[in-house]
C-alpha positions, 0 to 999 in steps of 0.5 A: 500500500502506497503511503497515500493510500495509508494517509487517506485511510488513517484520516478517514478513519480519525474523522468519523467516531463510529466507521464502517468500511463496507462494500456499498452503502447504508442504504443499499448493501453489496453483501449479506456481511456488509447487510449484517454489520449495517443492520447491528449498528442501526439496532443499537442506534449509533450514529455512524459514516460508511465508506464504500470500498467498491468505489475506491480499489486503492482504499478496498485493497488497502483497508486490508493491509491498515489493519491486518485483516482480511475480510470487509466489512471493518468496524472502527470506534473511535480510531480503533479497529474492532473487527468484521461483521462475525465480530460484531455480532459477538460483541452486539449479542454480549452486550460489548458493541453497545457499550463500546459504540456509547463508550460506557463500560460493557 
């Protein structure tokens, strides 16, 4: 990944509390995990931004190599890496997302 690429992501990353690298949008998910990490979020009320990695090839293979992981949708708080949509069902049926997406203690 190019470090412009890297810089792009990082602010992308930095300026939304609550981010979603998903393929498609909010409103019209591209794959049932996109579907999925889109409903949990909505469910628990958070305020969220997406960004649509089929329209942006250099941001859809870098996402990858930013934060180590190998499948999209990705779930940042707060600058943070939290996972993809199998991880985020855990932490929503533990009770970890909603305290985590309000910043409360689980």
């Amino acid at each position: 990944m190019s470090d412009d690429t890297r810089q792009r992501i990082d602010q992308i990353v930095r300026s939304n509390d609550i981010l979603l690298f998903m393929k498609g949008t909010a409103l019209f998910p591209q794959c049932g995990f996109s579907s999925r990490a889109v409903a949990i979020l909505d469910h628990l009320g958070a305020p969220f931004e997406t960004f649509d990695v089929l329209q942006d090839p250099e941001v859809r293979a870098g996402i990858k190599e930013y934060s180590d992981w190998p499948t999209i949708p990705q779930l940042y708080v707060r600058g943070e890496f939290v996972g993809g949509s199998d991880i985020m069902m855990e932490m929503f049926e533990s009770g970890e997302l909603k305290a985590l997406v309000d910043g409360t203690d689980a």
